[in-house]
TORKE-693144 format. One line per field, with one value per atom (N, C-alpha, C): residue in three letters; x, y, z. Coordinates in steps of 0.05 Angstrom, whole numbers. Layout:
BEGIN
residuo = c(ALA	...)
x = c(X	...)
y = c(Y	...)
z = c(Z	...)
% end
This chain:
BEGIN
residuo = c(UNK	UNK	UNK	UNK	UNK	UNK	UNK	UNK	UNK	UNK	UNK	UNK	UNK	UNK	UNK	UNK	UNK	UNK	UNK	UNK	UNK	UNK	UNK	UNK	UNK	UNK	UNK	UNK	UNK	UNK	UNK	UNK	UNK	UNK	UNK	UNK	UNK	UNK	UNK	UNK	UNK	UNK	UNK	UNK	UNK	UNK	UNK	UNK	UNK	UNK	UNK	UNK	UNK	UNK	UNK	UNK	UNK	UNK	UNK	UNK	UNK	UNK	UNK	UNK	UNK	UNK	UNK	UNK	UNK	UNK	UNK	UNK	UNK	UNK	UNK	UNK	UNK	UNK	UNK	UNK	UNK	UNK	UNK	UNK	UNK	UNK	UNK	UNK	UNK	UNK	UNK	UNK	UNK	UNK	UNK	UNK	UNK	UNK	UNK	UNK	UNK	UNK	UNK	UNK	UNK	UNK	UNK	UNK	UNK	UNK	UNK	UNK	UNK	UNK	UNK	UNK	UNK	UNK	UNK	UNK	UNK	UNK	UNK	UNK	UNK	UNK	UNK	UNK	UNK	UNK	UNK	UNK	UNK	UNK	UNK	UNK	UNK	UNK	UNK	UNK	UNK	UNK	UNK	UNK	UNK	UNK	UNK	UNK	UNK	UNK	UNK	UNK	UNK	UNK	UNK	UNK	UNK	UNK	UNK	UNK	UNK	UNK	UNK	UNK	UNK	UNK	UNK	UNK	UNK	UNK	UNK	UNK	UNK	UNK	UNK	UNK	UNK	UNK	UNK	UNK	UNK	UNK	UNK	UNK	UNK	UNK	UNK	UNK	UNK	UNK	UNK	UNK	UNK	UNK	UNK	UNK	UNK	UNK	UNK	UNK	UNK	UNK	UNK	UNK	UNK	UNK	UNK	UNK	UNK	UNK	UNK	UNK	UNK	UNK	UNK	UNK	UNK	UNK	UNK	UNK	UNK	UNK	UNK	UNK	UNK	UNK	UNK	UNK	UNK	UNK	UNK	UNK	UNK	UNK	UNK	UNK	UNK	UNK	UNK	UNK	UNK	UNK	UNK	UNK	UNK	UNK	UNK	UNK	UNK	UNK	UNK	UNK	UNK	UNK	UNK	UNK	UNK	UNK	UNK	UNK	UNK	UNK	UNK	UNK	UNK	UNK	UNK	UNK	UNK	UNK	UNK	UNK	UNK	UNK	UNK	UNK	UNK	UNK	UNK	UNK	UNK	UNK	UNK	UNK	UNK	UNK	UNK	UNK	UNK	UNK	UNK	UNK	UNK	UNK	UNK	UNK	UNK	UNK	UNK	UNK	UNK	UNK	UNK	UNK	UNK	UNK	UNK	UNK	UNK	UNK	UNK	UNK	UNK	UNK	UNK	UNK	UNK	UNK	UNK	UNK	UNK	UNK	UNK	UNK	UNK	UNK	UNK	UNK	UNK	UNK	UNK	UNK	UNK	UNK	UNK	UNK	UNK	UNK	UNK	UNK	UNK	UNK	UNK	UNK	UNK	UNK	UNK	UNK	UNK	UNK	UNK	UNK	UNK	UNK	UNK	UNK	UNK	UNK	UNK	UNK	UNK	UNK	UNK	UNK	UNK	UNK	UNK	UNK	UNK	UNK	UNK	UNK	UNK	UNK	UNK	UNK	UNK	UNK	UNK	UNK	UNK	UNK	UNK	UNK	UNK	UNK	UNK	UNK	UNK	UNK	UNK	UNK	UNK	UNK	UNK	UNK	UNK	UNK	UNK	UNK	UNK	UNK	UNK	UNK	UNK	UNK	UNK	UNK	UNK	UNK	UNK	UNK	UNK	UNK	UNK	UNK	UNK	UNK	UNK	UNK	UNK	UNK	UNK	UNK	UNK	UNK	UNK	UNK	UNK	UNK	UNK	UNK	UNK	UNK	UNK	UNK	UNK	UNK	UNK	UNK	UNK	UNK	UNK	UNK	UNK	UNK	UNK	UNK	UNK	UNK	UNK	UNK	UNK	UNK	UNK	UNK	UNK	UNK	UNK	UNK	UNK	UNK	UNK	UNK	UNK	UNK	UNK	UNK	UNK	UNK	UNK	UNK	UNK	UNK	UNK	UNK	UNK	UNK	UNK	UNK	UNK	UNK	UNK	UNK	UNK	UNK	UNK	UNK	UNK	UNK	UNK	UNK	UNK	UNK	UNK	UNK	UNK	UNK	UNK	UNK	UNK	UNK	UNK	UNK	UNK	UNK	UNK	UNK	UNK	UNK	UNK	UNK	UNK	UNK	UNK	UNK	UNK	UNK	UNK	UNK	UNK	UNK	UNK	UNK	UNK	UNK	UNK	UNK	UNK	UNK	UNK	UNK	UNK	UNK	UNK	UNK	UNK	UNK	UNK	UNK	UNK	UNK	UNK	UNK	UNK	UNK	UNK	UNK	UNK	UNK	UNK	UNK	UNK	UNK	UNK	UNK	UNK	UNK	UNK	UNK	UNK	UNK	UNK	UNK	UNK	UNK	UNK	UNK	UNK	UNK	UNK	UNK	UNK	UNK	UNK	UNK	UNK	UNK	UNK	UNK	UNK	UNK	UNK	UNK	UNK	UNK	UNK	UNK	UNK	UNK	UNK	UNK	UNK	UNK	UNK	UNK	UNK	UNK	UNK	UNK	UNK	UNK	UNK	UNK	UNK	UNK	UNK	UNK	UNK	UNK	UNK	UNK	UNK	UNK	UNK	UNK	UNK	UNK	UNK	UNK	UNK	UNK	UNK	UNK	UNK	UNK	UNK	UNK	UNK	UNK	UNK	UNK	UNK	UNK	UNK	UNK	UNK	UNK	UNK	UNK	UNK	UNK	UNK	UNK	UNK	UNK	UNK	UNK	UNK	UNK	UNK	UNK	UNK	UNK	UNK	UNK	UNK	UNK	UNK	UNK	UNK	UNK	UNK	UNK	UNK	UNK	UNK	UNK	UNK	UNK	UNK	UNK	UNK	UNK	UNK	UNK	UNK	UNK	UNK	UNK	UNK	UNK	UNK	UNK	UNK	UNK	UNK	UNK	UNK	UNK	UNK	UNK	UNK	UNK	UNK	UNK	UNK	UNK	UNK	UNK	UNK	UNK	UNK	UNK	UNK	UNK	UNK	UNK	UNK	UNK	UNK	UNK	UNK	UNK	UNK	UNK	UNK	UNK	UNK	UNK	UNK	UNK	UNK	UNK	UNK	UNK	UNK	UNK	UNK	UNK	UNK	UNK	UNK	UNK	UNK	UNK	UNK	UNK	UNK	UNK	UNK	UNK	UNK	UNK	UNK	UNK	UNK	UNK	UNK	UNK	UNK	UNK	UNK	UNK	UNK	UNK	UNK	UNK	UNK	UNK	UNK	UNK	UNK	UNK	UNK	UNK	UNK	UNK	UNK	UNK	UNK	UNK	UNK	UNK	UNK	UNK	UNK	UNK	UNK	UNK	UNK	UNK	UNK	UNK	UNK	UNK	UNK	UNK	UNK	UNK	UNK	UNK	UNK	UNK	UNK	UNK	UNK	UNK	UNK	UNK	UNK	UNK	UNK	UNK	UNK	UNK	UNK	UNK	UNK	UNK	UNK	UNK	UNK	UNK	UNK	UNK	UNK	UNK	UNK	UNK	UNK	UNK	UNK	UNK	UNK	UNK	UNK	UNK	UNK	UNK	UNK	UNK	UNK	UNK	UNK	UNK	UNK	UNK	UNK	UNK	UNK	UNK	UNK	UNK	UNK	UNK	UNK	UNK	UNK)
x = c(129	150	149	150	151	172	176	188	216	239	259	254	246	240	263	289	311	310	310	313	296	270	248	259	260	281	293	315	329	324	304	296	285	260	253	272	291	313	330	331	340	332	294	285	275	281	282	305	329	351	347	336	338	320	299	281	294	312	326	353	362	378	370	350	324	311	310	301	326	345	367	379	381	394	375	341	333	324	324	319	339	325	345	360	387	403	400	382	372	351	346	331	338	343	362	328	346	329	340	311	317	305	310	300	296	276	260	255	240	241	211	205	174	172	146	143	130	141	130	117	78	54	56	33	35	11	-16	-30	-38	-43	-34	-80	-95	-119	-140	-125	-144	-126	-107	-98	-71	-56	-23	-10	13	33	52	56	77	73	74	67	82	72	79	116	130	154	156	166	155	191	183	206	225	215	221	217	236	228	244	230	244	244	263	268	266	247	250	277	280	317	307	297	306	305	303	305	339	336	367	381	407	424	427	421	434	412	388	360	361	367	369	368	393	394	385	370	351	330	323	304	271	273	244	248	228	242	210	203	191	180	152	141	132	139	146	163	188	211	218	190	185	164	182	165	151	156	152	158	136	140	122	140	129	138	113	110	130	147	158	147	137	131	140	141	167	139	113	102	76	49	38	6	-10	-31	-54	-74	-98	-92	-81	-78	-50	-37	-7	-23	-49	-53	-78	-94	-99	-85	-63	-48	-36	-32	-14	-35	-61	-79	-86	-90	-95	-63	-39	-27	-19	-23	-30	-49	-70	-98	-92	-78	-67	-44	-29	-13	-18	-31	-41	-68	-83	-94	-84	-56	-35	-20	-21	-11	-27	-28	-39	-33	-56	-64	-53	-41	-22	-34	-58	-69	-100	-122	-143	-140	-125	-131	-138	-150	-160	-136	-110	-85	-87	-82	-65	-96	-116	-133	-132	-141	-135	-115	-82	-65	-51	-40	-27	-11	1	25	49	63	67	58	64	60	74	52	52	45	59	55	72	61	74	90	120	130	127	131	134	132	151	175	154	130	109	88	73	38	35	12	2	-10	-31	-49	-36	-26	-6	-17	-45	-59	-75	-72	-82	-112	-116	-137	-146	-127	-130	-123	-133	-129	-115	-98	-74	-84	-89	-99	-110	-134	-168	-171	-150	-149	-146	-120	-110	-122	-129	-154	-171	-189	-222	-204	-176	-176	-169	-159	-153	-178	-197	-222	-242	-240	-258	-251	-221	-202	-207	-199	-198	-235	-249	-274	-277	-262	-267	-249	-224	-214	-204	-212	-202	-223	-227	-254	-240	-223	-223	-197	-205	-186	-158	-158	-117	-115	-130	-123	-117	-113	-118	-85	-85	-51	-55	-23	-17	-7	15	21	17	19	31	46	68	86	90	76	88	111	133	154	149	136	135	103	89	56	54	46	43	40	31	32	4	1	-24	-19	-40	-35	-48	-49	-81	-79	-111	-121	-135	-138	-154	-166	-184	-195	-225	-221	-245	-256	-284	-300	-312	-302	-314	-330	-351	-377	-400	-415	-432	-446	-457	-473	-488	-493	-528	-556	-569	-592	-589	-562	-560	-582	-592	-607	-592	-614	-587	-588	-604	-605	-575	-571	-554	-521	-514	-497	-489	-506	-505	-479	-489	-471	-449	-445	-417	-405	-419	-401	-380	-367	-344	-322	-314	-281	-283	-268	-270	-234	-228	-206	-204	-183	-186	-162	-156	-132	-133	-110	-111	-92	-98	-74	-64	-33	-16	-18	-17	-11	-48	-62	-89	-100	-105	-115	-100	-68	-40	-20	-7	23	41	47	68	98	122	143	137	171	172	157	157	134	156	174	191	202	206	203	178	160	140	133	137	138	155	175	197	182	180	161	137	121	94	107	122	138	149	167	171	154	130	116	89	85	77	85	121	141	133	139	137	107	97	63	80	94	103	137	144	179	168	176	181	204	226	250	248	231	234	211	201	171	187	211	225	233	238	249	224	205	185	160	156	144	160	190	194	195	197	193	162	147	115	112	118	117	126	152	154	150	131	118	101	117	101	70	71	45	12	-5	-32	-31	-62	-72	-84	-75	-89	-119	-127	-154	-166	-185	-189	-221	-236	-249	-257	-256	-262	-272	-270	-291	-296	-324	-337	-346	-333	-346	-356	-383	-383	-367	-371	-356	-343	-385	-377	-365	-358	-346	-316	-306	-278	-267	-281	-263	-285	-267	-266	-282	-294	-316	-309	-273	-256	-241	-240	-228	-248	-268	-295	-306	-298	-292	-281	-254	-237	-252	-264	-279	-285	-310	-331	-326	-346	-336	-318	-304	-289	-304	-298	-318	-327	-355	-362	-342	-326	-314	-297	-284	-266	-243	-220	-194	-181	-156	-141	-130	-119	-112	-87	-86	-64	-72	-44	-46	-17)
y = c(671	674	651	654	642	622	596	576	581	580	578	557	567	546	528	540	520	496	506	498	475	476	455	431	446	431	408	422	413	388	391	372	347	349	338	318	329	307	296	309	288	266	271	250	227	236	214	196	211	189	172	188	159	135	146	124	103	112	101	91	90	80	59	54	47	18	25	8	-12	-1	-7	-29	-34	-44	-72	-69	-97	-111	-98	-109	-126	-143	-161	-144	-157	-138	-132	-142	-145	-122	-107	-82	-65	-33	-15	13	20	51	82	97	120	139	160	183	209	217	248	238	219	209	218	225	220	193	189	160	163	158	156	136	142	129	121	99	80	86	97	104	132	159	183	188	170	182	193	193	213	241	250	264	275	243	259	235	249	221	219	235	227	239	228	222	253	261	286	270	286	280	259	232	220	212	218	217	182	161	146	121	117	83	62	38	12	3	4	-8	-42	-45	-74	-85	-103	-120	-117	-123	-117	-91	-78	-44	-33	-34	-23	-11	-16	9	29	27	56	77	69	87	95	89	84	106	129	144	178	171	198	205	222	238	226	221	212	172	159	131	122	100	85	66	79	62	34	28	-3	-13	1	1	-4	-1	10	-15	-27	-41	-32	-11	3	40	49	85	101	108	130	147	170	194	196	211	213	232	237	255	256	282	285	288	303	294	292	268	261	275	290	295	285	292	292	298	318	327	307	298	290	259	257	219	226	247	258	255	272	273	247	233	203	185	194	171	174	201	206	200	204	200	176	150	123	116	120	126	137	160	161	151	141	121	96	86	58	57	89	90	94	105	104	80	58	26	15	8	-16	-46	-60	-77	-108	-121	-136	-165	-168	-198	-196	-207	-206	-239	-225	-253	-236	-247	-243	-223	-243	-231	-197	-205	-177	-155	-152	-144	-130	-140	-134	-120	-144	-132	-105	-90	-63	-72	-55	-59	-49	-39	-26	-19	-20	-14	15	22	61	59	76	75	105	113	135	129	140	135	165	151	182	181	199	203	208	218	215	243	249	253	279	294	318	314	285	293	282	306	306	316	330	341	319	325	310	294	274	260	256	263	253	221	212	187	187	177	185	159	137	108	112	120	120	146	162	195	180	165	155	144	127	100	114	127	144	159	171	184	164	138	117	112	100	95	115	144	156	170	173	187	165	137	125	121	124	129	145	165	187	187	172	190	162	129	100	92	82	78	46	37	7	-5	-31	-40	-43	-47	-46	-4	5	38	45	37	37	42	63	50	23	26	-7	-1	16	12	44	42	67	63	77	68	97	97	121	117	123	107	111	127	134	124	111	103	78	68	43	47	19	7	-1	10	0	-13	-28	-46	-61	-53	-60	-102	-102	-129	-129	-150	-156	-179	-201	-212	-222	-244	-248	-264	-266	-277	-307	-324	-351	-351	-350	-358	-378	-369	-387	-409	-424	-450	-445	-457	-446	-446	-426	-420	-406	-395	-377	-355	-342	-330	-300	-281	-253	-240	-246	-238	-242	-267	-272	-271	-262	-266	-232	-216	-186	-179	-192	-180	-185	-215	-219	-225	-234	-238	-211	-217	-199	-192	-163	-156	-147	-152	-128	-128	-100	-93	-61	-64	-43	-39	-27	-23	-45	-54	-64	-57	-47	-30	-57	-57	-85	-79	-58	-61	-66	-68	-82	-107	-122	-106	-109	-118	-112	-99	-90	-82	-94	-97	-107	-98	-104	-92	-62	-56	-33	-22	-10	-5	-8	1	5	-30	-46	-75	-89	-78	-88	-72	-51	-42	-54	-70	-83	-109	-122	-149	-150	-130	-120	-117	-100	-92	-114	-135	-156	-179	-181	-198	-185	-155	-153	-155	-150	-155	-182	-206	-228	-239	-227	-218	-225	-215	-214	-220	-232	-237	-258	-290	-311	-314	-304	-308	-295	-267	-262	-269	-293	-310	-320	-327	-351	-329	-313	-295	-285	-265	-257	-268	-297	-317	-329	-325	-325	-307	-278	-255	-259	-265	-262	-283	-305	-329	-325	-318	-304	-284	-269	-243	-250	-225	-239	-216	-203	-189	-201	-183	-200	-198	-200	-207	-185	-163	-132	-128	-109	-95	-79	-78	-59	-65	-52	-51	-61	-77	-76	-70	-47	-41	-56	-66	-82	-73	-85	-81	-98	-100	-130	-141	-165	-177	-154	-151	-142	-97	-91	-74	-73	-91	-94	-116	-137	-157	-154	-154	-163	-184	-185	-222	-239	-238	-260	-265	-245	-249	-264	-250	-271	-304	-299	-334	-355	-344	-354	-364	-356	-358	-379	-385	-406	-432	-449	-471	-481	-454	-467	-460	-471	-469	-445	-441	-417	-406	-392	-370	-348	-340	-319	-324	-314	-325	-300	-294	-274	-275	-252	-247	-232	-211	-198	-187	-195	-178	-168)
z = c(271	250	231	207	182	189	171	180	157	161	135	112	98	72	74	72	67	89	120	133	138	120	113	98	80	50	67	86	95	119	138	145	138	111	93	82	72	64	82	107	127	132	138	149	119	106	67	73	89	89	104	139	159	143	131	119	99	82	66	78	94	116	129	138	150	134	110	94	71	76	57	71	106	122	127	114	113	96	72	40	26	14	0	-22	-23	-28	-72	-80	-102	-99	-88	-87	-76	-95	-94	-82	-85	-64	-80	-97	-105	-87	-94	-80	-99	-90	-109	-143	-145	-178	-193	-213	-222	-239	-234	-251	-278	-296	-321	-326	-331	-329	-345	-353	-379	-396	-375	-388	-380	-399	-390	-392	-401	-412	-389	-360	-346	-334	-364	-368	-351	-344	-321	-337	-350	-366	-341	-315	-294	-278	-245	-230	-213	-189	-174	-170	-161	-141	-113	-123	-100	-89	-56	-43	-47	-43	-42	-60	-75	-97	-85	-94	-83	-117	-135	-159	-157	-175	-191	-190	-181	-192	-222	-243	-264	-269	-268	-272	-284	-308	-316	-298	-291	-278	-294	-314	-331	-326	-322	-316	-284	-271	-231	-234	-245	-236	-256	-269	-279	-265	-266	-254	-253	-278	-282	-295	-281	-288	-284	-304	-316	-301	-296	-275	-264	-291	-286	-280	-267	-250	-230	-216	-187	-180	-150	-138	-116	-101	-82	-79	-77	-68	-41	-35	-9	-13	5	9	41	47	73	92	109	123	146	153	187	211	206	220	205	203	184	198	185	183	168	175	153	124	119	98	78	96	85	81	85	90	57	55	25	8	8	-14	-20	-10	-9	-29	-9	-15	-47	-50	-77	-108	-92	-113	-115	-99	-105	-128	-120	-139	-161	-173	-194	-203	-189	-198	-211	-195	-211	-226	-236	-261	-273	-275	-300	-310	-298	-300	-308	-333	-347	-334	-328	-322	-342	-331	-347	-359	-341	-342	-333	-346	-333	-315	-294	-275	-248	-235	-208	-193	-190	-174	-197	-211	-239	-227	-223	-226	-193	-171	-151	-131	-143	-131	-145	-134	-137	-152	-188	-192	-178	-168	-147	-118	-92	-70	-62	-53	-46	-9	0	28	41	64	80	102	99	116	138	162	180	207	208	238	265	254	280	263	286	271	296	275	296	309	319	342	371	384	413	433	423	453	468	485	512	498	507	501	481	453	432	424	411	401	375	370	341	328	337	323	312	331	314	297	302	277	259	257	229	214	240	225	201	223	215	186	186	157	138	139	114	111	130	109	96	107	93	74	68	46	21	35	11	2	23	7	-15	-9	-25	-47	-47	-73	-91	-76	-85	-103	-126	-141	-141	-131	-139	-113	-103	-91	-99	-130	-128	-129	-120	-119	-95	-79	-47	-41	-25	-1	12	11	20	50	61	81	87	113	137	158	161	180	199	216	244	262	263	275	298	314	345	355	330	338	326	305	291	267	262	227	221	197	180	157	149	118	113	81	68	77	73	67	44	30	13	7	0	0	-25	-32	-57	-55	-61	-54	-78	-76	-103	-102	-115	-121	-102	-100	-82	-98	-92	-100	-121	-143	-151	-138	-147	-131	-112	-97	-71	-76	-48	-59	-60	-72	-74	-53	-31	1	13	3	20	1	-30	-33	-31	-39	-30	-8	13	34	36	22	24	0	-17	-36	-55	-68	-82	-68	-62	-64	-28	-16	13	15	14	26	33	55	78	97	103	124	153	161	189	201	229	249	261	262	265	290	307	340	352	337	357	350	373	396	412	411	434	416	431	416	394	373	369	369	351	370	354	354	338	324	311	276	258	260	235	232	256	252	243	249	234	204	202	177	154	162	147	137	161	157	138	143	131	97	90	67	53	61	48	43	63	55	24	30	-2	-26	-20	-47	-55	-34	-38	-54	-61	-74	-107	-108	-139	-147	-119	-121	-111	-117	-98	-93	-94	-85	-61	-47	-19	-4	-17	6	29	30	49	62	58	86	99	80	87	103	94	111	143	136	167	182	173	194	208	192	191	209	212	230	246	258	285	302	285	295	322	335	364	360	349	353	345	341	336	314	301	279	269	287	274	280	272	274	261	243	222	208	193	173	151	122	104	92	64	49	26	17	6	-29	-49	-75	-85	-98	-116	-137	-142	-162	-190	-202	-224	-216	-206	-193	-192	-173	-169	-196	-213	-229	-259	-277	-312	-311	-321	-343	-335	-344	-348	-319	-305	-284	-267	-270	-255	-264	-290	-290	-280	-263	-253	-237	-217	-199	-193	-223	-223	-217	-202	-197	-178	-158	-137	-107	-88	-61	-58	-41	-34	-18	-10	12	5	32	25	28	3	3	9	20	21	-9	-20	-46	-36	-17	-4	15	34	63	75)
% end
């Protein structure tokens, strides 16, 4: 038997509230929470001036109140959006992945600096109440896993295009890393700057290789410490959730772009001249 549309509807927006319930109860109180908004793009030239129906915004503190509450709001508004899902599939971790990816090819790029270039103007992530793989001897980690990196193979052409988080409230948390590479010495040879040198970012599962607590406590923690990427007024909280995290250091992947790939001329100038290694840029 066919499922009641309404009765869908209806759960759908149940589980948008616990999320927004959920998230309202640990955000600084300078960041308000919409629900069902489209984002009006900045740049429309791979043909979408606004963004599908996205369940969840975390508004800019400067974000007019008089705008909060229209339908469609200005995506430079928005510090944060998720997709909600009641239970999250292959297909629901696609669609996500891809309307990130069009989201921030519609955001004009504000600065050719390394950070402006890399990091996300906005953070896009899936929230959800738990996931379909329940039969016996399935692995729900390594499902998830195996679909963030080969989705975003497929549909991410650049590191700030990527999802940032995933939150399973009954499994765990994922969230992007990123990382850039300064320039090596002169004379390196190209054997050896090949492999490592330029951009690597990639998902890391917060519960390996032990547990950490909750997800939705770590989802919180994880969440304020990327705001704090572009708010320094929530580094001091966000740096102390993150410091008393009893969990590990995660487990995950990196996917690898070169310089001239992932950064501008000018952003690669930055570069020049400071030690060979790898710096975190965001995690």
């Amino acid at each position: 038997m066919a499922s009641d549309p309404s009765k869908v509807q209806q759960s759908g927006h149940k589980s948008e509230t616990a999320w927004v319930n959920a998230l309202a109860g640990w955000l600084p109180p300078q960041y308000q929470i919409g629900q069902r908004k489209y984002l009006l793009l900045e740049d429309d030239s791979a043909g979408r001036a606004i963004s599908a129906e996205t369940d969840i915004v975390i508004f800019q503190p400067s974000y007019p109140e008089r705008l909060r509450n229209r339908e469609e709001i200005l995506v430079s508004g928005v510090a944060a959006a998720f997709s909600v899902k009641l239970t999250l599939d292959r297909a629901g971790i696609s669609e996500a992945i891809q309307q990130a990816a069009m989201v921030r090819r519609g955001t004009k790029i504000r600065s050719y600096s390394v950070t402006d270039e890399v990091l996300p103007p906005l953070f896009y992530g899936i929230l959800a109440h738990s996931h379909r793989w329940k039969q016996p001897g399935s692995n729900p980690t390594e499902n998830i896993t195996r679909a963030l990196v080969e989705l975003d193979q497929e549909h991410s052409k650049h590191p700030r295009e990527g999802l940032d988080l995933v939150c399973v409230a009954d499994l765990d948390c994922w969230s992007r890393v990123t990382t850039v590479s300064t320039f090596p010495e002169p004379g390196t040879p190209r054997a050896v700057i090949d492999p490592y040198g330029g951009v690597r970012s990639g998902f890391f599962v917060e519960g390996e290789p032990r547990p950490t607590g909750p997800p939705v406590a770590t989802l919180i923690s994880l969440l304020l410490n990327k705001l704090s990427y572009r708010d320094p007024t929530v580094k001091p909280i966000a740096d102390g959730l993150r410091l008393t995290s009893s969990g590990g250091d995660g487990d995950g992947d990196l996917r690898h772009w070169y310089l001239p790939e992932a950064l501008s001329r000018q952003a690669q100038e930055q570069l020049r001249g400071q030690p060979w290694g790898w710096e975190p840029v965001y995690e």
